[in-house]
C-alpha positions as CSV (number, residue, x, y, z in Angstrom):
1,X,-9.2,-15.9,15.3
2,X,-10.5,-16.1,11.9
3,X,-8.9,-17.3,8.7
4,X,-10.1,-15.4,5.6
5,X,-8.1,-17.4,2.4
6,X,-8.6,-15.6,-0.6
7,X,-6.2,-15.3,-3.8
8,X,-5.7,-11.8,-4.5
9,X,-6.8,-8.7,-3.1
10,X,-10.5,-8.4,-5.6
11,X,-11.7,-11.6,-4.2
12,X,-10.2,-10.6,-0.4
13,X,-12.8,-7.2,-0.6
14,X,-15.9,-8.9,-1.0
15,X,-15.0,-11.9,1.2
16,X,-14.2,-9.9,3.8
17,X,-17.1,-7.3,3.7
18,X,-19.6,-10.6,3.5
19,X,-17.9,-11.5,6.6
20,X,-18.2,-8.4,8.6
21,X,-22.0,-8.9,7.5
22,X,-22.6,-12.3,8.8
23,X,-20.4,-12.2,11.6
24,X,-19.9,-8.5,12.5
25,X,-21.3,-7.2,15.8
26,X,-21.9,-3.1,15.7
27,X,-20.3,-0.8,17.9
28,X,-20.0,3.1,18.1
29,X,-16.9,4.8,17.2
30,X,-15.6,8.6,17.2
31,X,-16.2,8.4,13.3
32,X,-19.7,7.0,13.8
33,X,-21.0,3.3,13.7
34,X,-19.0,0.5,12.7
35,X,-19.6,-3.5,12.3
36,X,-16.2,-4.8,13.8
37,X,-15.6,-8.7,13.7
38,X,-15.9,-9.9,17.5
39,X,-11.8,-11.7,17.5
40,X,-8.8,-10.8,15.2
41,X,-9.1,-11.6,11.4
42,X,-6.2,-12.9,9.3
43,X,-6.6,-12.5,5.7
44,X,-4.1,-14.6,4.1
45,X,-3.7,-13.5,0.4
46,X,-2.1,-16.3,-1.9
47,X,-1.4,-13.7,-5.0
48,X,-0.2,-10.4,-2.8
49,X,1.5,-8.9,-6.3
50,X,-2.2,-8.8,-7.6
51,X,-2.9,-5.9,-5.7
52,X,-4.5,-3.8,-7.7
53,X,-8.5,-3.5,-6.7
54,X,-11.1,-3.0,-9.6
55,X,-14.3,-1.8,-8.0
56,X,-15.9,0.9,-8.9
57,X,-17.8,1.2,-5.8
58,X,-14.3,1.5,-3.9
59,X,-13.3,3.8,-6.2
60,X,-9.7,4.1,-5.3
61,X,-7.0,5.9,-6.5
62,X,-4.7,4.3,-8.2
63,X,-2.6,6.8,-8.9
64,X,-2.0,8.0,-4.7
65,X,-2.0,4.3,-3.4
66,X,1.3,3.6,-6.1
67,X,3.2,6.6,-5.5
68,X,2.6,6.6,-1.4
69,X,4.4,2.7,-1.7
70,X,7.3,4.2,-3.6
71,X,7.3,7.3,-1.0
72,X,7.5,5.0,1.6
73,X,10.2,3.0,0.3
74,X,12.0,6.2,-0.4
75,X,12.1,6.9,3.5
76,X,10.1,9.7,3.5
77,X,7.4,11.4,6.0
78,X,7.2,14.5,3.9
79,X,3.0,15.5,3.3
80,X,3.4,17.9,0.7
81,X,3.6,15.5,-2.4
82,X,0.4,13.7,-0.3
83,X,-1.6,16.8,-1.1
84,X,-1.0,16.4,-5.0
85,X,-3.3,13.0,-4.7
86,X,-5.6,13.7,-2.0
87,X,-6.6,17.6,-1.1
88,X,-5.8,18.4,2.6
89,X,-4.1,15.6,3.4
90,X,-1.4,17.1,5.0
91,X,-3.8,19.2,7.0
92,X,-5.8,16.0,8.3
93,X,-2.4,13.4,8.8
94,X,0.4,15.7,9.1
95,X,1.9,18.0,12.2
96,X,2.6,21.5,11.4
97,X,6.2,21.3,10.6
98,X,4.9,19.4,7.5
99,X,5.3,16.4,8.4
100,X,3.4,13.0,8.5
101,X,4.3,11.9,12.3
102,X,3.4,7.8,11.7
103,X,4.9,7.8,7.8
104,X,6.2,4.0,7.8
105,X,8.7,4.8,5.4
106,X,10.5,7.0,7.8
107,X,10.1,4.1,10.6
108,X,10.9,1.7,8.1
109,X,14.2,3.6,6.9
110,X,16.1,6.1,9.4
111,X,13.6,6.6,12.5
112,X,14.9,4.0,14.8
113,X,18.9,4.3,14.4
114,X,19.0,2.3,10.9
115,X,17.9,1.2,7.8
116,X,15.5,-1.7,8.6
117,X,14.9,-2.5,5.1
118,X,18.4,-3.3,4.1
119,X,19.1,-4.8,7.8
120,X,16.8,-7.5,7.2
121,X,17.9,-8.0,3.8
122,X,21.3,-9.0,4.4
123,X,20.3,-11.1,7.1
124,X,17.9,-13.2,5.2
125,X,20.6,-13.3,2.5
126,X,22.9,-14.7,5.1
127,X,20.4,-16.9,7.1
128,X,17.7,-17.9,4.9
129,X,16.2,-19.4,8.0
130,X,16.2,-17.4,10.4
131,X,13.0,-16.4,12.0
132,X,14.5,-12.9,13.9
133,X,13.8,-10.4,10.6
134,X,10.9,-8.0,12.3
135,X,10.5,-4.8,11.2
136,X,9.1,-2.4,13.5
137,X,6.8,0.7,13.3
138,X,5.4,1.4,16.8
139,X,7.5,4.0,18.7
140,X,7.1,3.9,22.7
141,X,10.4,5.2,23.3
142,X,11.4,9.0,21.5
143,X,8.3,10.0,20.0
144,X,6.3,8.3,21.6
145,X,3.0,6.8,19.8
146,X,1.4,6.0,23.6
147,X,1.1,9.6,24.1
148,X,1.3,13.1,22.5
149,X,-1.5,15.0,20.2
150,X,-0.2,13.2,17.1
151,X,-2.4,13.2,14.1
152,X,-1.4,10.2,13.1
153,X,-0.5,7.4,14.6
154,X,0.5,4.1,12.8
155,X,-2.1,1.8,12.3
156,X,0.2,-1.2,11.0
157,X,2.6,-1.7,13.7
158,X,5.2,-4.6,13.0
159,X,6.1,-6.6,10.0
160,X,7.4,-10.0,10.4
161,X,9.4,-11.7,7.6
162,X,10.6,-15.6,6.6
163,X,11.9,-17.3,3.5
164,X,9.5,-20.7,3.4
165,X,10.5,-23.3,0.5
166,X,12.2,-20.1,-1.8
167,X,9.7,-17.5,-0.8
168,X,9.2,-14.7,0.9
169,X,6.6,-14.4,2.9
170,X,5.3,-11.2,5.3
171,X,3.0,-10.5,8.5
172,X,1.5,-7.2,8.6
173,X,0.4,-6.8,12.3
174,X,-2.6,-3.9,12.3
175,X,-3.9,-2.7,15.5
176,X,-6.7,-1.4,13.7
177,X,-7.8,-2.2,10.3
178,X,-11.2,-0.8,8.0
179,X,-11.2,-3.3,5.3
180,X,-12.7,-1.2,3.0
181,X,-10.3,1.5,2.9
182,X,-7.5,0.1,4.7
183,X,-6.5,-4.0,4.8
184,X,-8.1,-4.7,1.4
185,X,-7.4,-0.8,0.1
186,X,-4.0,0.9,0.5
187,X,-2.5,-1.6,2.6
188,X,-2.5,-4.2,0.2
189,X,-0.8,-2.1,-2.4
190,X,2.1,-0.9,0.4
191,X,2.8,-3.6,2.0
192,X,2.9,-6.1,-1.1
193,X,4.7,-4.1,-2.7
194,X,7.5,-4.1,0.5
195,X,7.2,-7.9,-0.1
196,X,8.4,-7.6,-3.7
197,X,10.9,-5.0,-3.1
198,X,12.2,-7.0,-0.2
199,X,12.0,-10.2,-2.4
200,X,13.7,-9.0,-5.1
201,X,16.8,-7.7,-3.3
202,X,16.9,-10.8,-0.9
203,X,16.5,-13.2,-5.0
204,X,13.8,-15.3,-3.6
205,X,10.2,-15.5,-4.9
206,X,7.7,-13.5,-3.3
207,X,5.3,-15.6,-1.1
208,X,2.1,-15.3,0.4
209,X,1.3,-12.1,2.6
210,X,-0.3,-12.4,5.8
211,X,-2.3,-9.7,7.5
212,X,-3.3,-9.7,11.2
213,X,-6.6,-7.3,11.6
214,X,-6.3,-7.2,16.0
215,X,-9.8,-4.9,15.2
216,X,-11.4,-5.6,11.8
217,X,-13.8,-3.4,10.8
218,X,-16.3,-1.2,8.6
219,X,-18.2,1.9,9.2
220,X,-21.8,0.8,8.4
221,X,-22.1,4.1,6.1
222,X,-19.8,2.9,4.0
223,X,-20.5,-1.7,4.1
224,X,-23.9,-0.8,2.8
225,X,-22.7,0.6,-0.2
226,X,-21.0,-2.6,-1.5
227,X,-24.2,-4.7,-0.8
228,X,-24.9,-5.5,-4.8
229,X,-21.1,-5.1,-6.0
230,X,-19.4,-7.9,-7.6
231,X,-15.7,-7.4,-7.7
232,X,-14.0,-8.5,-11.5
233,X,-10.5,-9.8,-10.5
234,X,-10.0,-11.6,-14.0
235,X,-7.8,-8.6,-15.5
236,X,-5.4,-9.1,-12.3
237,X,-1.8,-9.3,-14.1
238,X,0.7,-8.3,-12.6
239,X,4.3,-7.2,-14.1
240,X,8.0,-7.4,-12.9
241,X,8.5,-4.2,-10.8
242,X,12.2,-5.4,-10.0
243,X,14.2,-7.1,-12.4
244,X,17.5,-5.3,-11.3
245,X,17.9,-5.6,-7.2
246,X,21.0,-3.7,-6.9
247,X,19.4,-0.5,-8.5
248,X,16.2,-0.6,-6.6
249,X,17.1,2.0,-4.5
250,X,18.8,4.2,-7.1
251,X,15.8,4.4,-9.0
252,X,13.5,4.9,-6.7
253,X,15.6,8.3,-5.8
254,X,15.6,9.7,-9.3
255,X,12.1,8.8,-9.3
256,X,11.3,10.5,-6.0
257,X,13.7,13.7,-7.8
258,X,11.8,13.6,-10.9
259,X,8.6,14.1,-9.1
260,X,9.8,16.8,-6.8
261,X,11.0,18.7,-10.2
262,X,7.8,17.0,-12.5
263,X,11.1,16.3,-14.8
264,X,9.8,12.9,-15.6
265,X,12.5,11.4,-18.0
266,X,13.7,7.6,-18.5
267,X,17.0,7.2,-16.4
268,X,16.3,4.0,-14.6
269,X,17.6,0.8,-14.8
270,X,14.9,-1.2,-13.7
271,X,12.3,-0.4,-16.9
272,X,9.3,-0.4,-14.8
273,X,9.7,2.9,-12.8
274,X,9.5,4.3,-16.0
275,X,6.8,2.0,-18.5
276,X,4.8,1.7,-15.7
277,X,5.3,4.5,-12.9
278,X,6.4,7.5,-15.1
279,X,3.4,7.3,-17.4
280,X,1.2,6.8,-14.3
281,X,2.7,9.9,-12.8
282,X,2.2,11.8,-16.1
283,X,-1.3,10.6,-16.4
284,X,-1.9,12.3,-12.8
285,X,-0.1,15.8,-13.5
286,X,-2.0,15.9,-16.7
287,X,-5.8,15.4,-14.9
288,X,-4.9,17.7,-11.7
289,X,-3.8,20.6,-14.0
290,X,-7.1,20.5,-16.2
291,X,-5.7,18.0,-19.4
292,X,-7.8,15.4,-19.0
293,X,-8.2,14.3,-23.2
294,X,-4.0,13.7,-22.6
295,X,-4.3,12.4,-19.5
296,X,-6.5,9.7,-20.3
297,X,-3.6,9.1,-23.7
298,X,-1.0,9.0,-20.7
299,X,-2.9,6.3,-19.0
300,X,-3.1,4.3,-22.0
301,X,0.7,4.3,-22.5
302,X,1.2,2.0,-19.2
303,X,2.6,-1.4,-19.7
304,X,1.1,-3.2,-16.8
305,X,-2.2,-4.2,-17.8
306,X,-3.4,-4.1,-14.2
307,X,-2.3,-0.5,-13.5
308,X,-3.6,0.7,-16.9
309,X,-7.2,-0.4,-16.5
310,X,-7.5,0.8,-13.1
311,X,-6.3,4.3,-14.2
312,X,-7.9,4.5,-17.4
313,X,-11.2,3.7,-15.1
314,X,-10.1,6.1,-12.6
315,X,-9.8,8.9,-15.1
316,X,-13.1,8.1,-16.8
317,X,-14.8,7.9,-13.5
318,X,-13.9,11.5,-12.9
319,X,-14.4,12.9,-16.1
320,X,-11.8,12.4,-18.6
């Protein structure tokens, strides 16, 4: 196994890409050639909270990545608020009852018999040290991900959690991870974000987050793009999302209701859902529906520095 130690998710990207090219071995896929790292990679990210990823190259949206960790947290496995971020999604990912058949929320939340989320956080809160909180997102019993003509399966397939010296820490196991667009893309926005969620109810510190790549990989179309990128990660500063634990999940439903109505309006408790998600939201709705001078104002009015400059990019990017 190999042990890539970075600090935050902009130096993790380039680290990891330089690594797939000294190290990498290529191999054909059914999405065409990819340079996959010959043993399982952990990336062990000191700073998970800075999670948000300014390369221009990568180009990703911060907008999607955000809202898919709140819609996961929400419990949902609905595709239809998907498509507002990225066109056809629900056509590539989702069955035709609408549905996303691998959503980890859903797992996360109600697929299984219970909540998992608020399982594990009592039991931490009882036994700080206990080494027994896993949450799970592989099905081989109803729905079963070993077989069936799903169209999408899940990718990250356990999490496992422990409190070490006031902190929590978290294992994402992947049983197949593209660093570009996956370990050091979405999934270090979702599952960091679990980590402070899950933190902040449990009133510990959030720790480091591990992630265990089982197949780490790049398509080659795609690693020779980043040859001559240098990744900035000095404007990394993250804000509070949770300052009120026992209204986490309160807000996140009248956020998840405000969307569904695009009623956005300041009724939470816990300020960032609205100085930080709300305007990001905004931002979004204005761009997709063809205000992009008001959209680009929108982005402007987000509070965490981070999330502002990688929107404000975004948005100019792509023409506002």
């Amino acid at each position: 196994m190999i042990i890539l130690q970075v600090k935050n998710v902009c130096e993790a990207l380039p680290a990891g890409l330089r690594l797939l090219s000294d190290q990498g071995i290529k191999e054909d896929s059914r999405n065409g050639p990819v340079i996959v790292m010959p043993s399982p990679v952990m990336t062990v990210t000191e700073r998970p909270c800075e999670r948000v990823l300014f390369s221009s190259v990568r180009n990703a949206n911060p907008f999607f990545h955000l809202f898919e960790a709140i819609w996961m947290l929400a419990g949902r496995d609905d595709a239809a608020p998907l498509n507002g971020f990225i066109k056809g999604f629900g056509s590539r990912y989702g069955e035709e009852d609408g549905t996303i058949h691998g959503a980890y929320g859903r797992r996360w939340r109600s697929a299984f018999g219970l909540d998992q989320l608020d399982f594990v956080v009592k039991k931490l809160q009882r036994e700080p040290s206990t080494r027994q909180c896993v949450i799970q997102m592989w099905d081989c019993y109803g729905a079963s991900d070993l077989d069936g003509a799903w169209n999408d399966r899940p990718c990250n397939t356990h999490i496992y959690l422990r409190i070490h010296k006031g902190q929590l820490d978290l294992t994402a196991c992947c049983r197949s991870n593209d660093a570009i667009w996956g370990a050091h893309g979405a999934n270090a926005v979702h599952f960091s974000i679990l980590q402070e969620y899950l933190a902040a109810r449990i009133e510990v510190e959030v720790g480091q987050m591990y992630q265990l790549s089982n197949n780490y990989h790049a398509y080659l179309s795609e690693l020779k793009k980043y040859e001559n990128e240098e990744v900035d990660d000095d404007r990394s500063a993250p804000m509070v999302m949770f300052e009120k634990p026992n209204e986490i999940d309160r807000d996140i439903q009248k956020f998840m209701d405000c969307y569904d109505t695009r009623e956005f309006r300041d009724v939470y408790v816990n300020r960032w859902f609205y100085e930080v998600l709300t305007h990001m939201m905004v931002a979004h709705h204005q761009y997709k529906t063809g205000q992009k001078t008001q959209a680009l104002w929108s982005a402007h009015q987000i509070t965490a520095l981070d999330w502002r400059i990688a929107c404000t990019e975004w948005l100019e990017r792509h023409g506002s």
